[in-house]
C-alpha positions as CSV (number, residue, x, y, z in Angstrom):
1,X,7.8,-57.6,28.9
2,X,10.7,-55.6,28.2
3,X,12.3,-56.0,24.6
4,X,15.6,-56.0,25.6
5,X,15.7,-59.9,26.9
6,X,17.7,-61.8,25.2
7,X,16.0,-64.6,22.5
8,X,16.5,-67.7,23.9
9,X,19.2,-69.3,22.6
10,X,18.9,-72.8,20.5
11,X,15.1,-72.4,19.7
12,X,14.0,-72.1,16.9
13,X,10.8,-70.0,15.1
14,X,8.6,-72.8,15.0
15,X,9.3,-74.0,18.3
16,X,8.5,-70.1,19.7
17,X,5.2,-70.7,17.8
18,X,4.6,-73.7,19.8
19,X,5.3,-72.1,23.0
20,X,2.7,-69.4,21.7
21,X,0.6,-71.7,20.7
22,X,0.6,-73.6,24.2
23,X,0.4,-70.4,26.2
24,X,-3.1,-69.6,24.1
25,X,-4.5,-72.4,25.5
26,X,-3.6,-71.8,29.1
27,X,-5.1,-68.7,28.7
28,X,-8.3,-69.8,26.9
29,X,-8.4,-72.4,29.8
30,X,-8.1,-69.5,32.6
31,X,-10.9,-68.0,31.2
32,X,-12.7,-70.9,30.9
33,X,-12.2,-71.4,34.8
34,X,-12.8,-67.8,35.4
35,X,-15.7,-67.8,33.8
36,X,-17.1,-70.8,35.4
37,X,-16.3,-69.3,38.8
38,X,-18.6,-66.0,37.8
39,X,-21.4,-68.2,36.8
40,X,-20.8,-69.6,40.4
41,X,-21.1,-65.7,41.7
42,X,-24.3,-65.1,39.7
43,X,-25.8,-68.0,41.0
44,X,-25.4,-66.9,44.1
45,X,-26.2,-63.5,44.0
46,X,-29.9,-64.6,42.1
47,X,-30.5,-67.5,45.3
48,X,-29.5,-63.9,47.7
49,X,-31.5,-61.7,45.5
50,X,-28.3,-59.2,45.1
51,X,-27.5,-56.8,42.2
52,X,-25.8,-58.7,39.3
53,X,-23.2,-55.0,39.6
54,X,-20.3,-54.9,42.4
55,X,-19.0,-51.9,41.8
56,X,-16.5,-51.9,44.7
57,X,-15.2,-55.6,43.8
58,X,-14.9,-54.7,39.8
59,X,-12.6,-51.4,41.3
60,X,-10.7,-54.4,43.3
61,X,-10.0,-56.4,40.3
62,X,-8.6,-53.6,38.1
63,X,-6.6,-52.3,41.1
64,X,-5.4,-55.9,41.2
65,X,-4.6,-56.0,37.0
66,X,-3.1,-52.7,37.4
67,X,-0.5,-54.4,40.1
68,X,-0.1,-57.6,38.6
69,X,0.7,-56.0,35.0
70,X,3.4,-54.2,36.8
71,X,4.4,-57.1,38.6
72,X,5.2,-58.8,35.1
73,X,6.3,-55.8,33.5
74,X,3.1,-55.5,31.5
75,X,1.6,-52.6,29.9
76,X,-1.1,-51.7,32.8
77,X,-3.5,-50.4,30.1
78,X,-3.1,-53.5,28.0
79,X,-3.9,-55.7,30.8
80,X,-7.0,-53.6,32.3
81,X,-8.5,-53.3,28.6
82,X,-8.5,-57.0,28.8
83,X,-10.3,-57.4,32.9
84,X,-12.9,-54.6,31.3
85,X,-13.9,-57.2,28.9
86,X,-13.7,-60.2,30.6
87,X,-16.2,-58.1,33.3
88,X,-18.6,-57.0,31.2
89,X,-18.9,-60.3,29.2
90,X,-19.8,-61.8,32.6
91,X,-22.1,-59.1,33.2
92,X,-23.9,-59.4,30.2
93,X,-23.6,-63.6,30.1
94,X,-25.3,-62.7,34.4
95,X,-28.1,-60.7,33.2
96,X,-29.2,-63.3,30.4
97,X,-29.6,-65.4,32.4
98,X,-31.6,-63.6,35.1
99,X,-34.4,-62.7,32.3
């Protein structure tokens, strides 16, 4: 975001706070879903007997971080740093529960 917007007139600190505060859980939700829907993945890939690894598709979803961070004017890096965790949590939540 670029920090030359102006601050929204009218609102106040603790009303920014609770814009913070309400954009956390959106995001905690998102991952929630997100991490449902790679449960859903593994699942599948144990009943098909495939590798718990995609390298390809994980190269797919940082290509697609990269784009949507500069879509919103997000540091790339920032944003990738955060899909490399969210992937290898999966990973490591997939092959738990393979063993």
């Amino acid at each position: 975001m670029s920090e030359d917007r102006p601050i929204p007139e009218g609102m106040t600190l603790d009303e920014l706070r609770e814009e913070i505060e309400e954009i956390d859980r959106d995001i905690v939700e998102l991952i929630a879903r997100r991490t449902y829907v790679a449960d859903t993945i593994a699942r599948v890939k144990v009943e098909r007997d495939l590798p718990t690894t995609d390298e390809s598709q994980e190269e797919r979803v940082m290509e697609r971080a990269g784009e949507n961070a500069e879509r919103f004017e997000v540091d790339a890096n920032l944003v990738k740093a955060i899909f490399r965790l969210l992937i290898e949590l999966n990973k490591v939540h997939q092959r738990s529960n393979r063993d």
